[in-house]
C-alpha positions in Angstrom: -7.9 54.4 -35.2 -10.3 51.4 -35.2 -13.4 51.0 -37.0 -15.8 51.9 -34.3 -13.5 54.7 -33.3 -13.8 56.0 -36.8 -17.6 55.5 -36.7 -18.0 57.0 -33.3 -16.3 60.3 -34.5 -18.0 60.5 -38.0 -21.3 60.2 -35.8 -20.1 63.3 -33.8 -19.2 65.3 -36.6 -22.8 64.2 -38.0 -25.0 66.5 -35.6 -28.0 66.7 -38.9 -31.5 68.1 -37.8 -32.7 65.3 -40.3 -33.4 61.8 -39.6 -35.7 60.4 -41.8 -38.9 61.4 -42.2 -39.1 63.3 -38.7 -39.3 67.0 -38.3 -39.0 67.7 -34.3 -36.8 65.1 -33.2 -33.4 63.8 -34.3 -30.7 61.5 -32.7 -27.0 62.5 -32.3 -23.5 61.3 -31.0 -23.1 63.1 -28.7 -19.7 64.3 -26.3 -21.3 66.2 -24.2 -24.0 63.9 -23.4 -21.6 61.0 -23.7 -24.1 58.7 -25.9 -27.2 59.0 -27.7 -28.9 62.7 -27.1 -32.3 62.9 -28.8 -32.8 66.7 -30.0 -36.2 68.1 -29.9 -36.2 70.7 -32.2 -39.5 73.4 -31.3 -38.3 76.4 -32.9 -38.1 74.8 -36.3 -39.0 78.2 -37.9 -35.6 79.3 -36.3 -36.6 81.8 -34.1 -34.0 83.5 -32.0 -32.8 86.5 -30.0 -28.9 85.8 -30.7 -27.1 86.0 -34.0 -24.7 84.1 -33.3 -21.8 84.1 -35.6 -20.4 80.8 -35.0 -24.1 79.3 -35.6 -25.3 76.9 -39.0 -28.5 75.1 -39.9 -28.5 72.0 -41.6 -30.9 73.0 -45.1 -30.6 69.4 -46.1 -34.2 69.2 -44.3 -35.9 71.5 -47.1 -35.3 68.5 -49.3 -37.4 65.6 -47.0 -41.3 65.9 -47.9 -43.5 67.2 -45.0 -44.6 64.9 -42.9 -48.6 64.7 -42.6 -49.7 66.5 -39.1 -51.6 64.6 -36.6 -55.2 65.8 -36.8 -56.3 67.8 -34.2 -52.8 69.7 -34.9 -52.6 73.6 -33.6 -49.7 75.7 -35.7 -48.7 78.9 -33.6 -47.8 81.9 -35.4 -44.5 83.3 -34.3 -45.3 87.0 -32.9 -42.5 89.6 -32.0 -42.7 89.2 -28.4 -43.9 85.5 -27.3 -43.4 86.4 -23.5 -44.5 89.5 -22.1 -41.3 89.7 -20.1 -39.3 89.5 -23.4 -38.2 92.7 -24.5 -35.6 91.7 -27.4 -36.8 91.0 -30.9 -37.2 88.4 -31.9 -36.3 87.1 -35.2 -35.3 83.8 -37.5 -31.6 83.5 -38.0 -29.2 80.4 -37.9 -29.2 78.1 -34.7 -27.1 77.6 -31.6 -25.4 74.5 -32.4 -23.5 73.6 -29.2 -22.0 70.1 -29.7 -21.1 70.3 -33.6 -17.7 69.1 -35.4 -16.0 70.6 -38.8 -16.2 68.4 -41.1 -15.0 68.9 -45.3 -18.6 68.5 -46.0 -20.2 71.2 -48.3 -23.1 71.3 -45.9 -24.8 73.9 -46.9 -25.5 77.3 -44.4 -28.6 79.1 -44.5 -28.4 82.8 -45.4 -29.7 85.0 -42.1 -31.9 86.9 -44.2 -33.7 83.7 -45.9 -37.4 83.8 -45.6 -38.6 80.7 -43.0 -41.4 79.3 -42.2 -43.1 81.0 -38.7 -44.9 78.9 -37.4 -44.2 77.0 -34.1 -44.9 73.3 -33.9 -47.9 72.1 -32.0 -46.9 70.2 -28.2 -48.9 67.0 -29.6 -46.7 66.7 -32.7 -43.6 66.9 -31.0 -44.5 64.7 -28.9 -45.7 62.2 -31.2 -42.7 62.7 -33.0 -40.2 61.7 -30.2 -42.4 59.1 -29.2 -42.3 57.6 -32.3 -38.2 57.5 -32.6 -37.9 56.6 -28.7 -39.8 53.4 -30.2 -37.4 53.4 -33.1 -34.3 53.5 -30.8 -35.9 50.6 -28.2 -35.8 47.9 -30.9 -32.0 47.8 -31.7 -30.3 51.6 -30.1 -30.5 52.8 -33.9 -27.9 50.5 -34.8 -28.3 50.7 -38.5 -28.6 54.4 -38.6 -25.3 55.1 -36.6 -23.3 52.2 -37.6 -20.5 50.8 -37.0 -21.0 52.5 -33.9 -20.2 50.6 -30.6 -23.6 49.7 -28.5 -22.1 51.7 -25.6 -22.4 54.7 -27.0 -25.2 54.5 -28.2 -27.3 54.1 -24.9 -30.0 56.9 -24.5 -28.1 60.1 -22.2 -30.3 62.7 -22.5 -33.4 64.4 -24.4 -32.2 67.5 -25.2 -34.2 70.9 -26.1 -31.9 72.4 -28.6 -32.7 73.1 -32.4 -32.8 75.9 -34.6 -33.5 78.5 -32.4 -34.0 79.4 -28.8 -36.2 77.0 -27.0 -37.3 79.2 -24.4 -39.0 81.0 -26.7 -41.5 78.7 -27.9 -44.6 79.3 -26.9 -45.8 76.4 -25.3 -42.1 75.5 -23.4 -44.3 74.7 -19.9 -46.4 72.2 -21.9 -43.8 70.7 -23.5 -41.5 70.5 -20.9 -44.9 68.6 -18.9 -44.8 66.3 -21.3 -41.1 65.4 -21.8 -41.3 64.5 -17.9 -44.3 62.3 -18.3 -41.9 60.5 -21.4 -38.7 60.4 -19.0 -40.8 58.9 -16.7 -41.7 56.2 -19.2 -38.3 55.4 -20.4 -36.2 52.7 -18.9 -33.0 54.7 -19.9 -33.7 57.3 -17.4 -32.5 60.4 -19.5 -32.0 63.5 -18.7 -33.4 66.1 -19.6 -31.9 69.1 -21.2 -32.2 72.4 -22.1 -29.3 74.5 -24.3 -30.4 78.2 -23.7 -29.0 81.2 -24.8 -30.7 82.0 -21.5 -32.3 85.6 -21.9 -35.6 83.8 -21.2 -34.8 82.8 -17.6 -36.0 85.4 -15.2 -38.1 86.1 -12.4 -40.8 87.6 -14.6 -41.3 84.9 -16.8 -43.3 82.5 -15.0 -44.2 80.1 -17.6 -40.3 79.5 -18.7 -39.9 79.0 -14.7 -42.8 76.7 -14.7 -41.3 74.5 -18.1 -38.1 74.7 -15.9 -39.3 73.2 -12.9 -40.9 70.1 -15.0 -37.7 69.9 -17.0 -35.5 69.9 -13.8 -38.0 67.4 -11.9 -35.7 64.3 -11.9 -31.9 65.3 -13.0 -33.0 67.4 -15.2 -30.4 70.7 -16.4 -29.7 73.5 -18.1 -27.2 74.7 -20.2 -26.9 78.2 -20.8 -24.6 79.8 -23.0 -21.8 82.4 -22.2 -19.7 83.1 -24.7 -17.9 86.4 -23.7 -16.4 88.4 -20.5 -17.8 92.1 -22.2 -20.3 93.3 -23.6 -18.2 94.1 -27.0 -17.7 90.3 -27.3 -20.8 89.5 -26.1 -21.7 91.7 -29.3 -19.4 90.4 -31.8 -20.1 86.7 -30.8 -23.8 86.4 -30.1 -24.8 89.6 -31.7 -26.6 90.6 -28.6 -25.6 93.5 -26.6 -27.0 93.1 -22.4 -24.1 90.7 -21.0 -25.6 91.7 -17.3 -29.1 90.4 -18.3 -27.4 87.2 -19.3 -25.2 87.2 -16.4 -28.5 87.9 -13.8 -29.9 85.5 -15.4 -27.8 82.4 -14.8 -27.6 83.5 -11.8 -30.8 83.2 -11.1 -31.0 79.8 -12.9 -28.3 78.7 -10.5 -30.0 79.6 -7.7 -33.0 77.5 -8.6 -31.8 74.8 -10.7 -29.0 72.3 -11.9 -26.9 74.7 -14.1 -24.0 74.3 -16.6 -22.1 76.8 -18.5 -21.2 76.2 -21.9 -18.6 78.7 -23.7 -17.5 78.6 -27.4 -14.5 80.2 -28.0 -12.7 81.2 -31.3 -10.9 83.8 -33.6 -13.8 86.1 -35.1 -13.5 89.0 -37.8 -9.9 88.6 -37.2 -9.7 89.3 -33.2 -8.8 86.4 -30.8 -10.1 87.1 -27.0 -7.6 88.9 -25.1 -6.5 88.1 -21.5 -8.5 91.0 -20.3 -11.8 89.4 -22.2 -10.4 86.2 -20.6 -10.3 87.8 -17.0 -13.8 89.3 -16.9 -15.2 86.5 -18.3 -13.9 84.3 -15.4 -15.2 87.0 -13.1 -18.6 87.0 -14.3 -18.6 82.9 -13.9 -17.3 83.8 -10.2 -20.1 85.7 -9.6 -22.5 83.2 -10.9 -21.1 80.8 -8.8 -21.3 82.8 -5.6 -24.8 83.8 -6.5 -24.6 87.4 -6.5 -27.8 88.9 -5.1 -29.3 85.1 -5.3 -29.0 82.3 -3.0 -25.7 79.9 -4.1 -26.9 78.0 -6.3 -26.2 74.4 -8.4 -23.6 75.9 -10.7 -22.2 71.9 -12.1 -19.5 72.6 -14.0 -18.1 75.1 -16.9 -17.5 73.2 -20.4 -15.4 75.3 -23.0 -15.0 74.3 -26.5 -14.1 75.9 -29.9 -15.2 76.1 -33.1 -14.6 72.0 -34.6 -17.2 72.6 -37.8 -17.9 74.7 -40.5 -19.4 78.0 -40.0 -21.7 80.6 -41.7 -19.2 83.5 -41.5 -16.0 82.1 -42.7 -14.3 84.5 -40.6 -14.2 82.3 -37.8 -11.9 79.7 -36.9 -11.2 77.8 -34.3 -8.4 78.2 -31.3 -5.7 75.7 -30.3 -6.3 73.2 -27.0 -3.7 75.9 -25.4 -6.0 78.7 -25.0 -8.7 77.1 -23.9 -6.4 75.0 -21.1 -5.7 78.5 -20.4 -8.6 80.1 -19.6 -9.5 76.3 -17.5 -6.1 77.6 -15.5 -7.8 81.3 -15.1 -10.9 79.4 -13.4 -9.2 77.1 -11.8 -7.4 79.5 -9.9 -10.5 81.5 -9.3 -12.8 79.6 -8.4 -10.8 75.9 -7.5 -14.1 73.3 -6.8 -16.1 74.6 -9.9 -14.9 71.6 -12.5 -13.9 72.7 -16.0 -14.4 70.3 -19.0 -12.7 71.0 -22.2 -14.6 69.4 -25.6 
């Protein structure tokens, strides 16, 4: 392996929340993206409807002293319902990371019941925030923070929504999302933008997620919603979250109105691997998707399927061979043959 091969990879398996003195935003590797992804981290207080149990937050950020806010600064109190159209609880717990690699490190794993701070992050400090590292990364790509890194992968891919919790659930998602087109607009990278949803959020109802959507979305713009089981039992045991057909309406509905990708972590949990019946009705719900169900046919991109590559809160879960997740490519493949399947 050479020396920017070696960097490359230790840059992937580095997907830290930190960066600095930042709070909001942080840069990563990334395979998904292929390049630099910029994370913009809005649900720093770690709210979320899932409990996932795959899921970790870097705590190293407790140790960086706070930042001072911009002046005319608004902090949002986190409520139990943020959306009238949400009817789950809402509550801190670790983060959907969906693009991170084990590593020996003793990174350490924040305890689900750990007091947090909840508070959303103001729109203007986020923004000022990415702002201030997309100036950062225009004077040499980040270079001497990712180095030995080759220049090529460190070109700007996307501007991801992502974080510590669910991003949908912030508060001011239409505003920010506003904004981060007005800043792709600006950049001579072009990014994307993206959003990684756990996608309970995305509904009819919920006009002001649809209206962040449609900014998001503007200029090849997409989302990547999560499904990580074919029944509600592993829908349970994974995510901790029991309606699989809300989340199954729900990228459907996504699809039908926007660029969509699936992303599905797979792995060996509390000692059960997912059997082929799991396997089977999982494909079946991603047919369904893709045909659109009661929704128009929709912009369904592509299916990516990786496994557990990092260390986890709940050391009952580890991760599954290439084979089984080339398997269940073959099960969609054979279902559903022009929907591309990407394994990470």
């Amino acid at each position: 392996m050479s020396i920017s091969d070696e960097a490359t990879r230790n840059a992937w398996a580095d997907h830290s929340r930190t960066f600095s003195d930042f709070r909001f935003v942080y840069p990563v590797i990334s395979r998904r993206a292929k390049g630099l992804s910029i994370g913009v981290n809005c649900t720093p207080n770690k709210t979320c409807n899932f409990n996932c149990i795959y899921c970790q937050v870097d705590r190293e950020s407790l140790k960086i002293p706070p930042k001072p806010l911009s002046s005319n600064t608004e902090f949002l109190e986190t409520t139990a319902n943020p959306h009238k159209t949400n009817p789950f609880t809402v509550r801190p717990c670790r983060s959907v990371g969906s693009d991170d690699l084990l590593t020996s490190s003793s990174e350490p794993i924040i305890d689900r019941t750990s007091p947090v701070d909840c508070k959303f992050p103001s729109v203007n400090d986020i923004i000022l925030e990415l702002r201030e590292l997309l100036s950062l990364y225009h004077k040499d790509k980040l270079a001497e923070h990712f180095y030995g890194v080759p220049e090529q992968n460190r070109i700007l891919k996307d501007i991801a929504l992502s974080g510590d919790g669910e991003p949908t659930i912030y508060p001011h998602f239409a505003e920010l999302c506003e904004e981060l087109l007005k800043i792709q607009d600006e950049c001579p990278d072009n990014p994307k933008l993206t959003l990684i949803t756990n996608a309970t959020q995305i509904s009819p109802d919920n006009k002001k997620v649809f209206r962040g959507l449609e900014f998001l979305t503007a200029k090849n713009g997409e989302i990547w919603g999560k499904l990580d089981a074919g029944t509600p039992e592993q829908l349970l045991l994974i995510n901790g979250f029991a309606d699989l057909s809300l989340i199954e309406n729900n990228l459907k509905f996504a699809a039908s109105k926007f660029p969509l990708k699936i992303q599905t972590m797979l792995c060996k949990a509390k000692g059960k691997i997912p059997s082929e019946k799991e396997l089977q009705s999982y494909a079946e719900i991603v047919s369904r998707i893709y045909n659109g169900g009661n929704f128009e046919m929709g912009h369904l991109l592509e299916v990516q399927l990786y496994s557990v590559v990092r260390k986890t809160a709940d050391s009952s879960v580890q991760p599954l061979p290439r084979e089984f997740l080339e398997h269940l490519k073959e099960i969609l493949n054979d279902k559903i043959p022009n929907l591309p399947v990407e394994i990470f």
